[in-house]
C-alpha positions, 0 to 999 in steps of 0.5 A: 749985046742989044742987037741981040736982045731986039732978035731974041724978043724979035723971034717971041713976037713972031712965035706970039703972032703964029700962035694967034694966027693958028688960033685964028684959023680954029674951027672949033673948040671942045670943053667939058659941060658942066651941068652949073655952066650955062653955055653962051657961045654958038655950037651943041653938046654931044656924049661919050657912050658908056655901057650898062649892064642888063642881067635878065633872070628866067625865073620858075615859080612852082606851087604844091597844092595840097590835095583835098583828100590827102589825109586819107592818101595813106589809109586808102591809096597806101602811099606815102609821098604826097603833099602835105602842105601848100607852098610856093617855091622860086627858083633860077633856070637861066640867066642872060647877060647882055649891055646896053649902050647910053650917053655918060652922065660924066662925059658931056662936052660942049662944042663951041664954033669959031665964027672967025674961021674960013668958009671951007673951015666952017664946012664939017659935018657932025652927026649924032644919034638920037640919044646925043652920042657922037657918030661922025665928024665928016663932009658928007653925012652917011646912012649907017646901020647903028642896031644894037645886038638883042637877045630875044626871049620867049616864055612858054606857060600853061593856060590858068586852069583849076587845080582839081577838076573833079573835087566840085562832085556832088556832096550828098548822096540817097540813103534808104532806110528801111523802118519796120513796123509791128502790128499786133491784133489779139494774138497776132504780130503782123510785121510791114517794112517801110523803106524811107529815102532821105538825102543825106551829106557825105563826109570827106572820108566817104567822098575820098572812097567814092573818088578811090573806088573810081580811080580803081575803075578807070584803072580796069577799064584800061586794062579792057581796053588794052587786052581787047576785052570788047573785042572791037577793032579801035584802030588809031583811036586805042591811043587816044582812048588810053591817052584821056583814061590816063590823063582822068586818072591823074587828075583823080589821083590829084585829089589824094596827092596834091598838085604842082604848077609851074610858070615862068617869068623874066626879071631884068636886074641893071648895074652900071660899072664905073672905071674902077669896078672889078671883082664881086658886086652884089646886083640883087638878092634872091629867096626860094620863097619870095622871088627876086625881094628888096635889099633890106629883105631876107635872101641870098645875093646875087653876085656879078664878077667883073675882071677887067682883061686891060687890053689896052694895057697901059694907055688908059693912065697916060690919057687919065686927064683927058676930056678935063681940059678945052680942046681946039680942033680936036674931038674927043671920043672913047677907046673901050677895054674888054671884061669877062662878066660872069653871074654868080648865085650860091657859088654856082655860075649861072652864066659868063659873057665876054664884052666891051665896057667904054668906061673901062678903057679911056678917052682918046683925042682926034683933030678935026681939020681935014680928017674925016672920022666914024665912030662906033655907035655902041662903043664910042671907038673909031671905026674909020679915019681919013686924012686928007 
């Protein structure tokens, strides 16, 4: 019986001195940073990648300006579709949805050398991006394209011009009046008319007629042109003729019917997704009269849906509690799940994107002992390992 006893505690020191001796041989040790925890240990700090999503909004904003002359639209053009007021009106045209990739605030560790470890133990090379994402863990580092998918947007506007080029006419006009003077001598009544000339102001009504009766002039001075009425050969030169009358006739007509002008600006809104995120976030809040406004203002939301498609199924609670503890020989990295995010305003679907969200799948663990590993610089997955 205590032959028995010496073996058994005999076998619990053996096991003990193999325990040590593997941690002995350590090369490294990985714990979670804390941000109250100042490190004295030798090594350096490296994240996890988690993604943002970027939602940028192509929006119109389209100004009606009143014209000068409207008032007199219907009484003397006769029409009656016309601006009546000046306002400026928002609106969405397009919606791009794309993610960007940045080190999580959350999955910050710490790698702590083990100066007892052989020289080949002590030979690994860890490379990083700039941000402080991990890259590699290999003998040799290697050159590797790690450029983020970009989406590139240009916007076309008009030149700032004038709303109306020819309100700026002049506002007086010559008034003749002819007065007439009687001269009596005896019997005889001589009447002599004097003409006086005097400048005189024009009132809207009269400029508002003047500048109809031109749009009438250049309305039969196209009609010349187009029947041949000078009888002159213009060749190609017609079109460009016809073209200028009808872009002079817009222009007047501008001065009864008001003016629009458009532009287009781009507007970015940013959401970061948890681990838990899914269904209907509000992201912003829009109004057809303010643009894109804070949101304590007035305004309909804009909406993104995040359905989660759990592609790594049932993984992602089965490693919940990794990254929490400290990890000898190991590295820990991201297995990223794919989401369908779509952008909603007034129940319209603007636009739907498929991607890849880091923070929705969960943080898996390699050795670092005769492994070589590549990691995915936008994900944090994997990419390549290999084992000697």
């Amino acid at each position: 019986m205590k032959s028995n006893r010496i073996s058994f505690f005999g076998i619990l020191l053996l096991l003990a001195g193999l325990v040590v001796v593997d941690i002995a041989q350590a090369q490294i040790f990985v714990s979670q940073a804390k941000a109250n925890k100042l490190e004295d240990s030798p090594g350096f700090y490296y994240a996890l990648p988690r993604h943002m999503i970027q939602v940028d909004l192509i929006v119109q904003k389209t100004q009606r300006i009143k014209g000068p002359y409207s008032e007199y639209a219907a009484r003397i053009l006769g029409v009656d579709q016309y601006i009546t007021q000046d306002e400026t009106v928002y609106s969405i045209v397009d919606a791009v949805i794309t993610t960007e990739t940045e080190p999580d605030p959350d999955s910050w560790f710490f790698v702590e050398f083990d100066e007892r470890g052989s020289k080949d133990a002590r030979s690994l090379v860890f490379e990083l991006h700039k941000n402080g994402t991990i890259l590699a863990v290999e003998d040799s580092p290697m050159e590797r394209d790690i450029r983020q998918e970009r989406i590139e947007k240009t916007l076309v506007n008009a030149e700032a011009d004038q709303h109306f080029h020819y309100y700026a006419e002049r506002s007086i006009y010559q008034r003749i009046d002819t007065i007439v003077r009687k001269i009596t001598i005896d019997t005889t009544v001589i009447r002599r008319n004097v003409l006086q000339s005097a400048w005189v102001d024009r009132n809207p009504e009269q400029k508002a007629r003047a500048a109809a009766d031109f749009i009438q002039k250049i309305r039969e001075d196209r009609f010349n042109l187009l029947i041949g009425f000078q009888e002159v050969n213009y060749g190609q030169g017609i079109m460009y003729m016809d073209q200028q009358l009808r872009e002079l006739e817009q222009e007047y007509l501008s001065l009864f019917l008001g003016a629009e002008v458009s532009s287009l600006s781009e507007h970015s809104l940013y959401f970061y997704p948890s681990a838990e995120t899914k269904g209907i976030q509000n992201i912003g809040k829009f109004s057809e009269s303010a643009g894109l406004v804070a949101e304590s203002m007035k305004g309909d939301n804009i909406q993104l849906i995040v359905d989660p498609l759990g592609v790594t199924g049932g993984l992602a609670e089965q490693h919940k509690n990794n990254g929490k503890s400290r990890l000898a020989n190991g590295i820990y990295y991201r297995v990223p799940d794919a989401a369908t995010l779509s952008l909603m305003y007034k129940g319209k679907i603007l636009a739907s994107e498929r991607a890849y969200i880091s923070q929705f799948g969960f943080i898996g663990v390699l050795p670092v002992s005769k492994t070589r590993m590549i990691f995915d610089a936008n994900s944090g997955m994997v990419t390549t390992i290999k084992r000697e």
